[in-house]
C-alpha positions as CSV (number, residue, x, y, z in Angstrom):
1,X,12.5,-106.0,-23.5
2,X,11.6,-108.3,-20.5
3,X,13.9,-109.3,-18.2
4,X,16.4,-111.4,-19.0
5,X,16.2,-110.8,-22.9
6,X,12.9,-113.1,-22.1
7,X,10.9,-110.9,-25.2
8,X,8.0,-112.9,-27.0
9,X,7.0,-112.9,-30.3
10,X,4.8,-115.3,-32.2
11,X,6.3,-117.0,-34.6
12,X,4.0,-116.9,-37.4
13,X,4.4,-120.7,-38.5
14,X,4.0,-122.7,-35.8
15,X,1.7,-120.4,-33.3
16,X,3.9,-120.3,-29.8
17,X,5.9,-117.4,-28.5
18,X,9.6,-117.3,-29.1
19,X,12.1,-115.2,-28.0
20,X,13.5,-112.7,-29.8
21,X,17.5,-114.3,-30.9
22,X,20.4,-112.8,-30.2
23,X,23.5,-114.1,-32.4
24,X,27.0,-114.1,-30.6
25,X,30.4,-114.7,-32.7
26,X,32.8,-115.7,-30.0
27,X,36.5,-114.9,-29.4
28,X,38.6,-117.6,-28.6
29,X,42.0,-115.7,-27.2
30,X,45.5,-117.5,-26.9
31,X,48.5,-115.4,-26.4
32,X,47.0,-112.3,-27.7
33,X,45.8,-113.8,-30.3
34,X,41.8,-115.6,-31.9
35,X,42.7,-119.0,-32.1
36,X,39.8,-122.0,-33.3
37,X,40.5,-125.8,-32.7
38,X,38.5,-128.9,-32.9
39,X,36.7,-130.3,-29.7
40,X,39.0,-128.1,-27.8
41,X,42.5,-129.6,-29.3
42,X,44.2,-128.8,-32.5
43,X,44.1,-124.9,-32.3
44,X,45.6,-122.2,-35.0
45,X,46.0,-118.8,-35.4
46,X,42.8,-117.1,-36.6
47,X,43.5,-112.7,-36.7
48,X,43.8,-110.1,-34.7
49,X,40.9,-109.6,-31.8
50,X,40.8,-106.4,-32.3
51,X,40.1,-106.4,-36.2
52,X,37.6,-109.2,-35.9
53,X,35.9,-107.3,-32.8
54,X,35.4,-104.2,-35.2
55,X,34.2,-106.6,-37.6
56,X,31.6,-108.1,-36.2
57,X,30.6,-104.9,-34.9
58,X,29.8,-103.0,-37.8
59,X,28.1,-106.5,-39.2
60,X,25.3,-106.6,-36.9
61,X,26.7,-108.7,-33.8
62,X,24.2,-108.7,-30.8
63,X,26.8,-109.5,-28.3
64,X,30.5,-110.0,-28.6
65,X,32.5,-112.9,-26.2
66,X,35.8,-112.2,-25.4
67,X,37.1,-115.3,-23.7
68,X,40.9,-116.3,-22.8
69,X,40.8,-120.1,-23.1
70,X,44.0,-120.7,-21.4
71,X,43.9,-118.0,-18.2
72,X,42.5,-120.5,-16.0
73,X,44.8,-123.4,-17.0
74,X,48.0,-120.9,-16.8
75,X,46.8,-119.5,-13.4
76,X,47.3,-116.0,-14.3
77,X,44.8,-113.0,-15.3
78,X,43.8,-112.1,-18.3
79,X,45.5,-109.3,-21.2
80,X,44.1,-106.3,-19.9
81,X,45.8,-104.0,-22.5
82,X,44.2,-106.5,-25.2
83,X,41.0,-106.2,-23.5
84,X,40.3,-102.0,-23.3
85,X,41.6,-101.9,-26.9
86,X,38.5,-104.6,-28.0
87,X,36.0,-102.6,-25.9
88,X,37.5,-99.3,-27.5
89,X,36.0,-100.6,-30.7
90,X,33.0,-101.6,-30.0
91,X,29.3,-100.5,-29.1
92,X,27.8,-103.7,-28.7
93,X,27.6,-105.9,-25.1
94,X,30.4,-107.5,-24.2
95,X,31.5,-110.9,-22.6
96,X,34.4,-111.6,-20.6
97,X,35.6,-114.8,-19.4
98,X,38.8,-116.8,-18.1
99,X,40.5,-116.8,-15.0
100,X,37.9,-115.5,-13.2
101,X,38.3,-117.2,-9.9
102,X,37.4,-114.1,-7.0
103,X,34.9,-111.8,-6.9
104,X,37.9,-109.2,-7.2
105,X,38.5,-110.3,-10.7
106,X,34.9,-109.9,-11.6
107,X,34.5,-106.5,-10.3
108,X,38.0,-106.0,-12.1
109,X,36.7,-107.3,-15.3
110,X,33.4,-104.5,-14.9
111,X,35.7,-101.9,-14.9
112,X,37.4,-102.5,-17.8
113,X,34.3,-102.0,-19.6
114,X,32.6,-105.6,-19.7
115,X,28.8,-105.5,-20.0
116,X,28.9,-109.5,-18.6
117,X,31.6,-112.1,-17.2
118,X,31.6,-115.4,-18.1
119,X,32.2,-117.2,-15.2
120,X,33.0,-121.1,-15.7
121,X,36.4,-123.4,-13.8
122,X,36.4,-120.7,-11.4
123,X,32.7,-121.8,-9.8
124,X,34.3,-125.5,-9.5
125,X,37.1,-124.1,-7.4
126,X,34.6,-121.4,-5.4
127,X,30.9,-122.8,-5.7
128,X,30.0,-119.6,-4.3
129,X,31.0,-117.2,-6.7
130,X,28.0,-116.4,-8.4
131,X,25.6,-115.9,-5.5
132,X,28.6,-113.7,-4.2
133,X,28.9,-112.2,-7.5
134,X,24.7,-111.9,-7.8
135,X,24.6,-110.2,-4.3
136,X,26.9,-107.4,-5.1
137,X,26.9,-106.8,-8.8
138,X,23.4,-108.4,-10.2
139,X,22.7,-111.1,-11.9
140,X,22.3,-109.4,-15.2
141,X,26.4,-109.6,-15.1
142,X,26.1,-113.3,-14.9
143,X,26.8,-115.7,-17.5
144,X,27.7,-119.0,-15.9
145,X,29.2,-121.2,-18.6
146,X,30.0,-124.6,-19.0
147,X,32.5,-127.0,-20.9
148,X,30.0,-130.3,-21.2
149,X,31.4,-134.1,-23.0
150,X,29.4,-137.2,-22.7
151,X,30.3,-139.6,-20.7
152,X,28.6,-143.0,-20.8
153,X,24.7,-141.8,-21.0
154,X,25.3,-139.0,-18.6
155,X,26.4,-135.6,-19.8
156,X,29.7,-134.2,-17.5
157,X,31.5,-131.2,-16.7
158,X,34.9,-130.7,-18.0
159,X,37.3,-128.2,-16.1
160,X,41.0,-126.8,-17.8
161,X,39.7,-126.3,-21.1
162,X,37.7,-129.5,-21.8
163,X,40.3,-131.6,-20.3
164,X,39.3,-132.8,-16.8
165,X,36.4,-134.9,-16.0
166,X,35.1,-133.2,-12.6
167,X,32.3,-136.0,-13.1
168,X,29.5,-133.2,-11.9
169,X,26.4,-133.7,-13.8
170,X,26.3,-131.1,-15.9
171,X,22.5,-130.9,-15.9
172,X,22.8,-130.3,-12.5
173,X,25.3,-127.9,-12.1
174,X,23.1,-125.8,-14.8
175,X,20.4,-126.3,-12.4
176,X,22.5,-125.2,-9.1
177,X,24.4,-121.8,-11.2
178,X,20.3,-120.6,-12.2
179,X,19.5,-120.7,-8.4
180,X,22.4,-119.2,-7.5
181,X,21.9,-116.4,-8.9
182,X,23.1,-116.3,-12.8
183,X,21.4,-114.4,-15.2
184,X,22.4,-116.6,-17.9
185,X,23.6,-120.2,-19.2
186,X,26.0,-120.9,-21.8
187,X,26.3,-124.8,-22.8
188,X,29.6,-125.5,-24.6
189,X,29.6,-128.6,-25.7
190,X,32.9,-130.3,-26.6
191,X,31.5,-133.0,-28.6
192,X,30.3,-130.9,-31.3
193,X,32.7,-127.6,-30.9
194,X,34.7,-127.0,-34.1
195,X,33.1,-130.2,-35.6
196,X,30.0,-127.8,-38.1
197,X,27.6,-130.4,-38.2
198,X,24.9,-128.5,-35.9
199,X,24.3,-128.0,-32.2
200,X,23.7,-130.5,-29.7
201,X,20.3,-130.0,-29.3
202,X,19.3,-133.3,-27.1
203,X,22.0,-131.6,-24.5
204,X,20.7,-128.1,-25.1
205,X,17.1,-129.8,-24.3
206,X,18.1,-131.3,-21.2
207,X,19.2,-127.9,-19.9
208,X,16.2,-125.8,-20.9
209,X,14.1,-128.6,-19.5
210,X,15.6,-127.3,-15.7
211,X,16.3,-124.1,-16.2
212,X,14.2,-120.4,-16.4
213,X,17.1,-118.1,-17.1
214,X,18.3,-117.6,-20.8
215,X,20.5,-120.2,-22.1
216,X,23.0,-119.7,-25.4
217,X,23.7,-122.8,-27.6
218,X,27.4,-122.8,-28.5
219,X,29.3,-125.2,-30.3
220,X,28.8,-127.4,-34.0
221,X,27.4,-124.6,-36.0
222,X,28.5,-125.4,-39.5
223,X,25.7,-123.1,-41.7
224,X,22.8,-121.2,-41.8
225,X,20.6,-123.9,-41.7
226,X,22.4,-124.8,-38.2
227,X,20.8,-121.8,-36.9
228,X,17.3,-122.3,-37.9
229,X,17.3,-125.8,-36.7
230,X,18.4,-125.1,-33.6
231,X,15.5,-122.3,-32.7
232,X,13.1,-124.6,-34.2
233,X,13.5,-127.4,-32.3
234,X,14.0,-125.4,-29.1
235,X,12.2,-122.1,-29.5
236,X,13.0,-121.2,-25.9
237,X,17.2,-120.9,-26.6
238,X,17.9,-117.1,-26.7
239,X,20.9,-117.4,-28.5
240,X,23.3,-119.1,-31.1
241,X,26.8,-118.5,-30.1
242,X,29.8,-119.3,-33.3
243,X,33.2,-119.2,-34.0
244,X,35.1,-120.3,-36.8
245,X,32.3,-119.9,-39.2
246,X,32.0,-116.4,-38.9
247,X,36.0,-115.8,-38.3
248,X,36.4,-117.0,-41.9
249,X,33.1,-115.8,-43.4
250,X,31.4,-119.5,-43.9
251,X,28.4,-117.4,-42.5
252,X,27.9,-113.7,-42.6
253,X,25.5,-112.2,-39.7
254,X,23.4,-110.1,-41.8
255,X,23.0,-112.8,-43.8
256,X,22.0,-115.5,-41.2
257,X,20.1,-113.2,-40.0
258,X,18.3,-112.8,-43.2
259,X,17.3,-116.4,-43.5
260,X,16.0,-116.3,-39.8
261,X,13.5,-113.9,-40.3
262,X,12.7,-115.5,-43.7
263,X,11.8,-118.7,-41.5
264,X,9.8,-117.1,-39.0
265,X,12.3,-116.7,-36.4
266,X,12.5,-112.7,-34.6
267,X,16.0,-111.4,-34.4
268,X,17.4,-108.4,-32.7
């Protein structure tokens, strides 16, 4: 595989290279616990990290994120103990994110066994984290992520879990994070997240229209057909990242995956 994940393969309906898709369920983490909300607000209990981890490891996961939505909000680090016992349980490459606000906590975050870490509020507070963090651990261990709203006609980065304006376009600040150094984007976008009626692909657009690096689509999926519509429209996103759908088997990976292949579309 290229660099970056960047593999091409022709899709066989509409004759232009697209990259192979990775598909990415997503742990929400409150108090040791997966939690899923709407839009950011609302949030309840899902399970146990650990058995949902082990889940969607033996389903055919490409990556796993492990993300602690309320570490950066709290001003505190996040559950290590919690942590080793998810990548104890897995084979698959692992995310980390939240709280991250030093290069100290990303190298810590390494050696716990992270394959990546998410960096996202902590790049507000220290725009030079991720050239620092390129510099000395590559940008392969890069994902710079986002928390994107609407505002007006504009789209804006939101800081402390989606509820701060910082009014920085977050086109942007996509644009800045790439030549900085990260290896990789992820859009969440608030107006959609929780909501299951399909990415935001005009936002998702906007991005890829700026940007080289790989760049994950996260939040509205609602179904399968989610999926295929959000790789046909923009054949250059490398992944589809999901929550609650596959938490509470509305969507099952092998299955999705299934239906991607049957619609032309090369998975891992």
């Amino acid at each position: 595989m290229s660099e970056g994940g960047k593999e091409k393969t022709k899709h066989r309906n509409e004759g232009v290279f697209m990259s192979v898709k990775r598909i990415i369920p997503c742990l929400d983490i409150k108090d040791g616990r997966v939690v899923k909300g709407v839009q950011f607000e609302g949030l309840s209990d899902v399970a146990s990290p650990v058995e949902l981890a082990k889940r969607y490891n033996k389903d055919g996961a490409d990556e796993l994120v492990f993300y602690d939505i309320t570490a950066s909000v709290e001003n505190r680090g996040l559950p290590t103990d919690l942590l080793k016992q998810v990548v104890k349980c897995i084979s698959i490459p692992l995310t980390v994110g939240g709280g991250i606000l030093t290069i100290d906590d990303f190298g810590r975050i390494l050696d716990l066994g992270a394959d990546k870490v998410s960096i996202n509020s902590g790049v507000i507070k220290n725009p030079g984290l991720i050239s620092e963090a390129a510099t000395k651990y590559g940008s392969q261990t890069i994902v710079f992520a986002a928390d994107v709203k609407r505002v007006g006609g504009n789209y804006h980065v939101f800081a402390s879990g989606g509820r701060e304006d910082t009014g920085l376009d977050a086109v942007e600040w996509f644009k800045r994070g790439a030549g900085n150094g990260a290896g990789e984007i992820v859009v969440n976008s608030i107006d959609t997240d929780g909501v299951k009626g399909g990415f935001d692909i005009p936002m998702l657009e906007a991005v890829c229209d700026v940007v080289s690096i790989p760049v994950v689509a996260s939040g509205g999926a609602g179904c399968i057909d989610d999926f295929i519509k959000l790789f046909k429209a923009i054949p250059e996103i490398d992944a589809g990242l999901a929550a609650s759908i596959f938490h509470y088997g509305e969507v099952k990976i092998p299955e999705l995956k299934k239906e991607l292949k049957n619609h032309g579309i090369p998975t891992m």
